[in-house]
C-alpha positions as CSV (number, residue, x, y, z in Angstrom):
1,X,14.2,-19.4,11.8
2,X,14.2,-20.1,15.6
3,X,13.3,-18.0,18.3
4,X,14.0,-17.8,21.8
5,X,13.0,-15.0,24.1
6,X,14.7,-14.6,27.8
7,X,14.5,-12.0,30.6
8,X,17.7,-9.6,31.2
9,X,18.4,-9.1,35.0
10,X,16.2,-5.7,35.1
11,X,13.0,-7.8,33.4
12,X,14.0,-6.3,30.1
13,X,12.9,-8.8,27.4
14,X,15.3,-9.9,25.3
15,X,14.7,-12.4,21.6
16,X,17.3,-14.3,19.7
17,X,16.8,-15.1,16.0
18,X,19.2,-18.0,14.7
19,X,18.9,-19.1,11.2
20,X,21.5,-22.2,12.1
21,X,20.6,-24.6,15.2
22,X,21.9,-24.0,18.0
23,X,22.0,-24.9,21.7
24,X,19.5,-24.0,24.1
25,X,19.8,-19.8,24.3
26,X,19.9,-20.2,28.0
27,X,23.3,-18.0,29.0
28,X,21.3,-15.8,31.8
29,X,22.2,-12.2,32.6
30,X,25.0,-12.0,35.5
31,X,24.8,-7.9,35.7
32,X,23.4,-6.6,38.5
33,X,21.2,-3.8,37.1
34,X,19.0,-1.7,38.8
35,X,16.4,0.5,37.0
36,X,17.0,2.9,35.5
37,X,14.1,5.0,36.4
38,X,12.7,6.0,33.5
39,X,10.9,9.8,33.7
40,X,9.3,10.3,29.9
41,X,5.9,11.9,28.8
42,X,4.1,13.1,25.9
43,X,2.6,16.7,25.5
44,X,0.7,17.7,22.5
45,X,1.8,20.5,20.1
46,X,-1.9,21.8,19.1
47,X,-0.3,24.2,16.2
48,X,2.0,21.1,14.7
49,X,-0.7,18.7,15.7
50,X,1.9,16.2,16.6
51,X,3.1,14.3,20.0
52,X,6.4,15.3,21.0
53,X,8.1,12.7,23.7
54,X,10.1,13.6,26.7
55,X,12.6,11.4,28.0
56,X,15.4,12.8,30.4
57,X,17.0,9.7,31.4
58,X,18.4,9.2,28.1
59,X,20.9,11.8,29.1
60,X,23.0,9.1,31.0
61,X,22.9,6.5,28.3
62,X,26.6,5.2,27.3
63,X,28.0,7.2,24.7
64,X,30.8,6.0,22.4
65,X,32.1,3.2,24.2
66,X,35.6,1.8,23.7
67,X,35.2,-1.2,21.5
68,X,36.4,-3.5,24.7
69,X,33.3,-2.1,26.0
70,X,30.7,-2.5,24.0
71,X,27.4,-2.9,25.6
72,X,25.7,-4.7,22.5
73,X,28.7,-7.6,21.3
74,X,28.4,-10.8,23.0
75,X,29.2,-11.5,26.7
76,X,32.5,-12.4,27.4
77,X,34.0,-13.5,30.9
78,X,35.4,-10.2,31.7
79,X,32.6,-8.1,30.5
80,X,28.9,-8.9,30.8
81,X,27.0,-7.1,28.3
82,X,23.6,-6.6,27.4
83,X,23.9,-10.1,25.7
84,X,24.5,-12.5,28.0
85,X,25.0,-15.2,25.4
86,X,29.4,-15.6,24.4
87,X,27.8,-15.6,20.6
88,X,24.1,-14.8,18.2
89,X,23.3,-14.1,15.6
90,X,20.6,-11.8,15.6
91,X,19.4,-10.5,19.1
92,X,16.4,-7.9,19.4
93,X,16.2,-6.2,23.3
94,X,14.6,-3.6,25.0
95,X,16.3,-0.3,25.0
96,X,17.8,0.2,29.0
97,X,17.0,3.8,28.5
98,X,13.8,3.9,26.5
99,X,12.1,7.3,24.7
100,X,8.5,5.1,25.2
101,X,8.1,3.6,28.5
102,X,7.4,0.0,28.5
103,X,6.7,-2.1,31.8
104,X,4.3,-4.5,32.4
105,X,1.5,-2.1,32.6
106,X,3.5,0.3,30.2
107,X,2.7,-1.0,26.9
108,X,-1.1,-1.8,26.6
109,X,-1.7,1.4,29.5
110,X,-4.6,3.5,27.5
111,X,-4.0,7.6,27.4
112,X,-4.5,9.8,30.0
113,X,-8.2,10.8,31.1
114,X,-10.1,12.9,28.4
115,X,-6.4,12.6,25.9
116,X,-7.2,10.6,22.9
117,X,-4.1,9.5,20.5
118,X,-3.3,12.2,18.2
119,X,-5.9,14.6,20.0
120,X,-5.5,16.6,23.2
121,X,-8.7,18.3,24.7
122,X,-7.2,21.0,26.0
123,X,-3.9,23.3,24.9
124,X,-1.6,21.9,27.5
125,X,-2.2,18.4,26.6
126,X,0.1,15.5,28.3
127,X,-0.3,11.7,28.5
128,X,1.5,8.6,29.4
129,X,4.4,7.7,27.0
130,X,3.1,4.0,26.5
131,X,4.7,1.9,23.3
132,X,8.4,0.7,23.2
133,X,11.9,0.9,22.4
134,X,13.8,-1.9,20.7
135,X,17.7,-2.7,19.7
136,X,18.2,-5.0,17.0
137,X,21.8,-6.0,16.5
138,X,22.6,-7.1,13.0
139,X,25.6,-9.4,14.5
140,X,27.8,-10.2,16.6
141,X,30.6,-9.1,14.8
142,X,31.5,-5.4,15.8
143,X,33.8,-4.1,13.1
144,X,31.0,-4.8,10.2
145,X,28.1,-2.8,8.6
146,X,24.9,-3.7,7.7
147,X,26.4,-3.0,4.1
148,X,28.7,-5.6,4.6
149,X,26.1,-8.5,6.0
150,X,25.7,-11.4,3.5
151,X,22.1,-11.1,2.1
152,X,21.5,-14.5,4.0
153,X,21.9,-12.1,7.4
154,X,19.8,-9.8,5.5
155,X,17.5,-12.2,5.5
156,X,17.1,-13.1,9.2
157,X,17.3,-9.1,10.2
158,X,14.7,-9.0,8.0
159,X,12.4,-12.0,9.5
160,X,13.0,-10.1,13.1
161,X,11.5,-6.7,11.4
162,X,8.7,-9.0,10.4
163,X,8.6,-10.9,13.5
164,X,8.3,-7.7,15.6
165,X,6.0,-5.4,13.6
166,X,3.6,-8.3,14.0
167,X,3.9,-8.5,18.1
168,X,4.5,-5.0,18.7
169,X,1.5,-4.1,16.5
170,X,-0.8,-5.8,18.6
171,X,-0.6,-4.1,21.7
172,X,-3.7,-2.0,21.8
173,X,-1.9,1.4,22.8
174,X,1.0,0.6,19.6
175,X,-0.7,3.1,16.2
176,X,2.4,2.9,14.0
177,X,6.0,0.4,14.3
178,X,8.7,2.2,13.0
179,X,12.4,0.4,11.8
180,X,15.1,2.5,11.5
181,X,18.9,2.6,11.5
182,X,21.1,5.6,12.6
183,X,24.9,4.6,10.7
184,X,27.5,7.3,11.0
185,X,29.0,9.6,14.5
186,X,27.6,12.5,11.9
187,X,24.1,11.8,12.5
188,X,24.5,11.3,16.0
189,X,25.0,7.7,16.9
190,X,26.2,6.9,20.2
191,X,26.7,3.1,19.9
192,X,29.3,2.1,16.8
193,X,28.5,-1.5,17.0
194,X,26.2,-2.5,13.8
195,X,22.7,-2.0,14.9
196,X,18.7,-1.0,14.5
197,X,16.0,0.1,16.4
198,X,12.1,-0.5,16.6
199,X,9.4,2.2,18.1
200,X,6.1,1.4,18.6
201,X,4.5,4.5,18.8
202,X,1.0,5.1,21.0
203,X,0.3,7.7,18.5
204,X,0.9,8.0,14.6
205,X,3.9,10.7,14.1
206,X,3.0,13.6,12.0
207,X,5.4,12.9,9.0
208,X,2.9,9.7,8.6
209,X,0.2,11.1,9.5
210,X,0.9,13.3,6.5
211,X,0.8,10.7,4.0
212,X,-2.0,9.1,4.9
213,X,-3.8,12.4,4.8
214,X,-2.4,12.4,1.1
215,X,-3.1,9.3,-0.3
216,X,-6.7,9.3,1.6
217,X,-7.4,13.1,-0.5
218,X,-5.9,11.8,-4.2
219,X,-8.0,8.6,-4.0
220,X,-11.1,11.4,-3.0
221,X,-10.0,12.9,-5.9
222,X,-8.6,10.7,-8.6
223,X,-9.9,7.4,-7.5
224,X,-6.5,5.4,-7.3
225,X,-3.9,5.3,-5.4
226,X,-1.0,7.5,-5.0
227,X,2.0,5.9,-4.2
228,X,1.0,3.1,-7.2
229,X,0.9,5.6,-9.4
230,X,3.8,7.5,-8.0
231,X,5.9,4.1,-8.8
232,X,4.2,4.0,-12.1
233,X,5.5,8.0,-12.8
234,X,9.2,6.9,-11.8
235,X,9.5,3.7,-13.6
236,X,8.0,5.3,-16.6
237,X,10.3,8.0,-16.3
238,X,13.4,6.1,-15.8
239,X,15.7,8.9,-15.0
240,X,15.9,8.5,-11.5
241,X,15.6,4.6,-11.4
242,X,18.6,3.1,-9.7
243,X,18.0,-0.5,-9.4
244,X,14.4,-2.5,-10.7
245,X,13.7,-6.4,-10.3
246,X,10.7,-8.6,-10.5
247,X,9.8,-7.7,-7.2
248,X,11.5,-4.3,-6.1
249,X,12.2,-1.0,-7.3
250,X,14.6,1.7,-6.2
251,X,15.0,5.7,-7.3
252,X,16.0,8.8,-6.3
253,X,12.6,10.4,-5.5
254,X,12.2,13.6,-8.5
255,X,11.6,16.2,-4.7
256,X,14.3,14.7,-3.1
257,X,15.3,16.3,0.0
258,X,18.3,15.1,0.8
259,X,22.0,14.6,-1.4
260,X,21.4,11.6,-2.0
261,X,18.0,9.4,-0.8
262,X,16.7,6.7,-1.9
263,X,13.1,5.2,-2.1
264,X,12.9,1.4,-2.2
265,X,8.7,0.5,-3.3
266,X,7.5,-3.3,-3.7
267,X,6.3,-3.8,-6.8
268,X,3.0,-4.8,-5.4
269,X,2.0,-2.9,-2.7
270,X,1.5,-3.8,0.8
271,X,0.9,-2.1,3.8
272,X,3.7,-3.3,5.9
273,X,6.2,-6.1,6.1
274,X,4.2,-8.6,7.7
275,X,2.2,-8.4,4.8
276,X,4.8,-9.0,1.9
277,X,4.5,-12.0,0.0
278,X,6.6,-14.7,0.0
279,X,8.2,-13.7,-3.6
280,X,9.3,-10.3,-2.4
281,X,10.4,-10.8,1.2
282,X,12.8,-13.6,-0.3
283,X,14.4,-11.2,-2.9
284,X,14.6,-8.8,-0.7
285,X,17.6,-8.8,0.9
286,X,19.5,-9.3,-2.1
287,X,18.1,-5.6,-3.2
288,X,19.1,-4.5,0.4
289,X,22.6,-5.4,-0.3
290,X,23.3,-4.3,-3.5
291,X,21.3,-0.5,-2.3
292,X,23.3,-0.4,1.0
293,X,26.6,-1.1,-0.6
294,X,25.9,1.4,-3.4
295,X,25.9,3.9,-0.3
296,X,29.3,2.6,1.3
297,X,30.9,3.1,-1.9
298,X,29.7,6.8,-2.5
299,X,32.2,8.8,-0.6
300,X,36.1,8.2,0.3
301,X,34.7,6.5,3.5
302,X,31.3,4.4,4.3
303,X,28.3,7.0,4.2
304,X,26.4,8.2,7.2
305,X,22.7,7.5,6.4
306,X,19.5,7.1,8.3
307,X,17.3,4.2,7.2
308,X,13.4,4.0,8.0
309,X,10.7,1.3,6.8
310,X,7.6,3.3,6.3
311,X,4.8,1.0,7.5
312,X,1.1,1.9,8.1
313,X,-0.2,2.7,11.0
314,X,-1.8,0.0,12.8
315,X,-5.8,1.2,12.2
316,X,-5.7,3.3,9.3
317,X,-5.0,4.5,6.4
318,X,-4.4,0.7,5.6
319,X,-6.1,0.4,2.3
320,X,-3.7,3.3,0.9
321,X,-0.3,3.4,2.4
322,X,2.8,1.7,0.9
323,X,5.6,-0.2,2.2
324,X,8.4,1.2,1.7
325,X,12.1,2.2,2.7
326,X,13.8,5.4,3.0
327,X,17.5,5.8,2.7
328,X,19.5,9.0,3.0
329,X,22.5,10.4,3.8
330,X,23.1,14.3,5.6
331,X,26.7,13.8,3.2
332,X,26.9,16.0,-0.2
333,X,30.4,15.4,-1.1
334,X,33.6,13.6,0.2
335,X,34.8,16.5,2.6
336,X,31.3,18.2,2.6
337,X,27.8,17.7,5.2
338,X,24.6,19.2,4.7
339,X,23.3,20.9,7.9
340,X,19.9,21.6,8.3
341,X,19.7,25.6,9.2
342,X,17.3,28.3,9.4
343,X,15.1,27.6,5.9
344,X,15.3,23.5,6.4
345,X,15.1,23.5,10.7
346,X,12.5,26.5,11.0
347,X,10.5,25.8,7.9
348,X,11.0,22.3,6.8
349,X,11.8,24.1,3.3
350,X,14.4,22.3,1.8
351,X,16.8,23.5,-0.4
352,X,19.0,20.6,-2.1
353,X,22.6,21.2,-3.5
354,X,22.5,17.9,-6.3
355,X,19.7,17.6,-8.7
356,X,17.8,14.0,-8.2
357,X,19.0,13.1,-11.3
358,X,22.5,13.4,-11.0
359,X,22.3,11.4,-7.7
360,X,20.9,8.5,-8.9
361,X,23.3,8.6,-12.6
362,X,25.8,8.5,-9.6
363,X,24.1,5.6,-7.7
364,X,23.6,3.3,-11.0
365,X,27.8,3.4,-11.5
366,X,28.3,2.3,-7.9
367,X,26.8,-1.4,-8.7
368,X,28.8,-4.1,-6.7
């Protein structure tokens, strides 16, 4: 893999990733941009214990473009975009309009006086937003999926998810680096073109915060580890088991929450994916693209789904946590979405219309 990192013509930071040689990456940014102006903060919920991040520039970020316009394919002659190059493979780049501020004294900037991460000394608690927004286009090619990507482009989005987690992680304000994909206009994406993201939170969000606070109490209790034995329960089980290799396992979690979720687990466990071994990174993406595809083929059309790589935070919880993705999608049937209303949205009480078992007896017929 080769990388090459350049400036965009606001000092954003942008990194190519080419598998094949290429020519210098040299194509410089013709826009003329001015900043944005970013206005975000943190305040601390002390009931929910949790961060919450306020960012109200986002409210002018582009929206559905027409495909002519498409601020994430490569540059053309008659419409500079935020790729300068005419052609990539795959590019990462600093979101123009980020929910984390990151500037040259954004990233590493410490928390405000007397705020500790994850802490807030008094009840109106605010601090600096400091971490970082990332876009990772898949490819260049704007009518595709990452469904679609051959598992050699797996491959190289998956050595950028590597590549970052590693950089962003060191930043001393950065406690957790979260991947994630929003697919689908039903969950809310506003750019169609076949893309990630990356945050690198200053604080560890409460949903992970959660399971370390599990595993940390069930090895205080049991003495091993709960997500190996969690794997060990599924496989044993079998019903829910939708795809097992040397390396990899995938089920339908048995308290799924959603229609149809998936859990993806390395067989050995690892913190994060800077840590996986050589043996499971490179069978990876051919589990990625059977799992993904499985999902396109669920419904009459592609499914809308939100992806996530569950890493550990950054300083702790290490020893414990799992690796592991997260795949869902908010649709239960062809012409059918699940909302999230008063029970699910109020409570976080979910209440699930297919049984785990019948959607992964439904995911094992949809191999490729």
């Amino acid at each position: 893999m080769r990388k090459t990192t350049r400036r965009l013509a606001d000092g954003r930071e942008i990194i190519y990733y080419d598998a094949v040689t290429v020519a210098e990456r040299g194509a410089e940014d013709r826009r003329d941009l001015t900043d944005v102006g970013a206005e975000s903060e943190l305040r601390y919920d002390p009931l929910l214990r949790t961060w919450v991040m306020y960012a109200s520039h986002r409210q002018d970020r582009t929206y559905l473009p027409a495909t002519e316009d498409c601020p994430l394919c490569p540059s053309t002659d008659e419409h500079a975009t935020e790729v300068p190059e005419d052609d990539y493979e795959v590019v990462v780049f600093e979101n123009r309009f980020p929910a984390l501020t990151s500037s040259s004294a954004g990233v590493d900037a410490p928390a405000a006086p007397g705020v500790a991460p994850g802490h807030g000394t008094t009840l109106l608690a605010e601090r600096p937003p400091a971490g970082r927004c990332e876009v990772v286009c898949y490819t260049a090619d704007h009518e595709t999926s990452f469904a679609e990507l051959k598992p050699e482009r797996i491959g190289l989005v998956l050595d950028a998810l590597v590549d970052r987690t590693a950089e962003l992680g060191a930043f001393d304000s950065v406690e957790l680096v979260f991947c994630f994909e929003n697919r689908g206009r039903e969950i809310g994406v506003t750019q169609p073109h076949p893309h990630g993201q990356i945050y690198a939170y200053p604080f560890v969000p409460s949903r992970a915060e959660r399971l370390v606070t599990s595993a940390r109490a069930y090895r205080r209790r049991c003495g091993r580890n709960i997500f190996d034995d969690l794997l060990a329960a599924e496989r044993a089980d079998g019903s829910r088991l939708v795809l097992a290799t040397d390396q990899w396992t995938a089920f339908v979690p048995h308290a799924a929450r959603w229609p149809y979720e998936l859990h993806c687990y390395p067989n050995s466990r690892v913190p994060d994916l800077a840590s996986l071994g050589n043996e499971a990174r490179s069978e990876l993406p051919e589990v990625l693209h059977d799992v993904f595809g499985r999902f396109a083929r669920l419904f009459d059309e592609p499914a809308p789904y939100i992806s996530g790589w569950y890493q550990a935070p950054v300083r702790q919880g290490r020893r414990d946590f799992a690796l592991h993705l997260e795949l869902f999608t908010l649709r239960r049937a062809d012409d059918k979405m699940k909302f999230l209303a008063g029970s699910e949205s109020a409570m976080e009480a979910f209440a699930n219309d297919i049984v785990p078992e019948a959607a992964a007896a439904r995911l094992r017929e949809l191999a490729g």
